[in-house]
Structures are given as structure tokens and as C-alpha cells.
KEKE-3310 file (N, C-alpha, C; in steps of 0.2 Angstrom, whole numbers, plus 5000, padded with zeros to 4 digits):
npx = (5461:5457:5460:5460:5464:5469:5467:5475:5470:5459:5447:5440:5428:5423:5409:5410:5412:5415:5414:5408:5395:5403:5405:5419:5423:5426:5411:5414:5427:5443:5456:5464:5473:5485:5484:5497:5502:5503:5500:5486:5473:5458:5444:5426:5416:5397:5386:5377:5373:5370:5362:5353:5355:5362:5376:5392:5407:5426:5443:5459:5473:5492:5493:5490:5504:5509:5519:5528:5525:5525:5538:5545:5539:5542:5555:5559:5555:5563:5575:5579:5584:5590:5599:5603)
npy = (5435:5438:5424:5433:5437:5450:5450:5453:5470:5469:5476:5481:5489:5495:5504:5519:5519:5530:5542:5559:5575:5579:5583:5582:5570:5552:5541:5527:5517:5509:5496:5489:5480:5486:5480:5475:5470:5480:5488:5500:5512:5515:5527:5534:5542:5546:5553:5566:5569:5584:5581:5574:5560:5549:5544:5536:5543:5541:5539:5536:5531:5530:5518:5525:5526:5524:5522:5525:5540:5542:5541:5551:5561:5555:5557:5569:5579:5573:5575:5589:5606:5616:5629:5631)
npz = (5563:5544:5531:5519:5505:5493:5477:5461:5453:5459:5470:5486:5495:5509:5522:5527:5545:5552:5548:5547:5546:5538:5521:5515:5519:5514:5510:5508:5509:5506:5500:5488:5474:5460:5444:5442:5456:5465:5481:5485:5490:5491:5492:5492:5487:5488:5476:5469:5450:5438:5432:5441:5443:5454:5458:5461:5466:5465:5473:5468:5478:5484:5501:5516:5527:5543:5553:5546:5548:5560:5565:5561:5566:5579:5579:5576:5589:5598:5593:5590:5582:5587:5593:5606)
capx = (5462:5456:5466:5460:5471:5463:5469:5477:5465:5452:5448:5435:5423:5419:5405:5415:5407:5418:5410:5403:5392:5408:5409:5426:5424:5421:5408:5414:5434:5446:5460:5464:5480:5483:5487:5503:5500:5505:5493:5483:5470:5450:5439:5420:5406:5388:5386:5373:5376:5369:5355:5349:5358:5368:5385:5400:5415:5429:5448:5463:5481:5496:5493:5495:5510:5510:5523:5535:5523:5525:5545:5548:5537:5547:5565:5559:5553:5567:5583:5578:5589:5589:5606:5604)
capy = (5439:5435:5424:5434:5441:5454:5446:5459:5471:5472:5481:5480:5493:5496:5508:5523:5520:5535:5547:5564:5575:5583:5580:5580:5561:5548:5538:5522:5517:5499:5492:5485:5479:5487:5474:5473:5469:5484:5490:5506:5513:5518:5530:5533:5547:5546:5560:5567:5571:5589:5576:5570:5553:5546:5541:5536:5549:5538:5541:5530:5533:5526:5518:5528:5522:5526:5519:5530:5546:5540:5540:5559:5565:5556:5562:5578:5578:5570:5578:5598:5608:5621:5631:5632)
capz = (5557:5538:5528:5513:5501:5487:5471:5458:5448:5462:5478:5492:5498:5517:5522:5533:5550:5555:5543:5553:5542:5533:5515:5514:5523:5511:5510:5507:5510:5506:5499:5482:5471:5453:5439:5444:5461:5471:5485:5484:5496:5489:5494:5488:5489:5485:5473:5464:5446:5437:5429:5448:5444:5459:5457:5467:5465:5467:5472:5474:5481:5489:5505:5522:5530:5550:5554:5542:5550:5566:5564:5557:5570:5588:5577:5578:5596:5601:5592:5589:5578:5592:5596:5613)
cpx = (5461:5463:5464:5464:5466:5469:5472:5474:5459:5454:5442:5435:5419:5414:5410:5410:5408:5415:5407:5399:5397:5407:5415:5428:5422:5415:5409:5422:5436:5452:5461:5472:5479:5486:5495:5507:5504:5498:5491:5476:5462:5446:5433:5417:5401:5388:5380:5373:5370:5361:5350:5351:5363:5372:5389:5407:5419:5437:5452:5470:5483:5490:5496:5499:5515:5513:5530:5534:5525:5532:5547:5545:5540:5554:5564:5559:5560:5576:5580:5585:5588:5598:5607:5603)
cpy = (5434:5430:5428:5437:5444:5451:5455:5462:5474:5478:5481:5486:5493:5503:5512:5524:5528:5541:5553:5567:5581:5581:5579:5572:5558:5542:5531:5522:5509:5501:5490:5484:5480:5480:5472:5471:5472:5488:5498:5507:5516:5523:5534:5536:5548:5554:5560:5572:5579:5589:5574:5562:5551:5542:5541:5539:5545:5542:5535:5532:5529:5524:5522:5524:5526:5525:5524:5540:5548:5541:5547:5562:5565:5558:5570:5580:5577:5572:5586:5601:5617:5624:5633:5624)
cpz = (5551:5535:5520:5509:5495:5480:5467:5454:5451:5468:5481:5495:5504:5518:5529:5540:5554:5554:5548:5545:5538:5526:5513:5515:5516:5513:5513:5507:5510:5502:5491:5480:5464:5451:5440:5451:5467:5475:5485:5491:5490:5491:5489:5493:5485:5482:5470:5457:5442:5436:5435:5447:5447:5456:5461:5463:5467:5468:5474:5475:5485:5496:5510:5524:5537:5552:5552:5546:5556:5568:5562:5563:5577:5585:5578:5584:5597:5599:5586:5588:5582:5594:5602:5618)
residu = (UNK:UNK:UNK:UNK:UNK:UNK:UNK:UNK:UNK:UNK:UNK:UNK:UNK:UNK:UNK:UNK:UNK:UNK:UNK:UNK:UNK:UNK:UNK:UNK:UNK:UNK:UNK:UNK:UNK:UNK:UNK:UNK:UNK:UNK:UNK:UNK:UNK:UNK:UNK:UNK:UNK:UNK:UNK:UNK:UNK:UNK:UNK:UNK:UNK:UNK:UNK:UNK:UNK:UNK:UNK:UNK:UNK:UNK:UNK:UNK:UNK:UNK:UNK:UNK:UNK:UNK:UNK:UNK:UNK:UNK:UNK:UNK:UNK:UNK:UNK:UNK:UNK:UNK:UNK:UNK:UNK:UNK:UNK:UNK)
# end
């Protein structure tokens, strides 16, 4: 593993190798920390605008966090709110 660390302010852009031909996929998907260095998540689609000039449509939001998803899903499974 990288020692890299994304400084505060930026964010890195990977290309989605995972992408099928949904639009809803983004293009491009990373990482970043706002200015006050809490971590955020990226995602980027190749757009084309009313003009015919390509642009990247961007969005950012919290980080997933599979581990907290991952934990609501086996309590459920595992202790059912069942009266029998």
C-alpha cells in the first residue's frame, strides 16, 4: 500500500473501470479532504453541454462506510423483531 496521503483542499480522480453502459455510473470516481481536512468521496461524468461543449458533471458526499452497513444488516438477520 501507498504511503500517500491527499493533503487538505484536494482530491484524486480514477477512471471507473467498473462502469457498464448505465449513465447513472460515473465516469471517473476518488477521494479527497475539504479544507478542513475531513474525507469526502468524488464522482465525475463526461457531459455534453446544450452548446456541444464537454464538461465533467461532478458530485461529492460523505464517504461510504461498509462496515457501519455491514453491521445494521447481520443485527437484523440475527435478532428479528418476530413474536413467535
Amino acid at each position: 500500500m501507498s504511503d500517500y496521503e491527499i493533503k487538505p483542499g484536494t482530491f484524486s480522480l480514477f477512471k471507473n473501470e467498473n462502469r457498464t453502459d448505465d449513465n447513472n455510473q460515473p465516469h471517473y470516481n476518488g477521494n479527497g479532504k475539504d479544507m478542513s481536512g475531513n474525507d469526502f468521496q468524488v464522482s465525475a461524468w463526461v457531459t455534453t453541454s446544450k452548446g456541444g461543449k464537454t464538461y465533467f458533471s461532478c458530485k461529492m458526499q460523505e464517504p461510504y462506510k461498509k462496515e457501519a452497513n455491514l453491521e445494521i444488516a447481520t443485527k437484523t438477520h440475527l435478532e428479528p423483531d418476530l413474536p413467535f
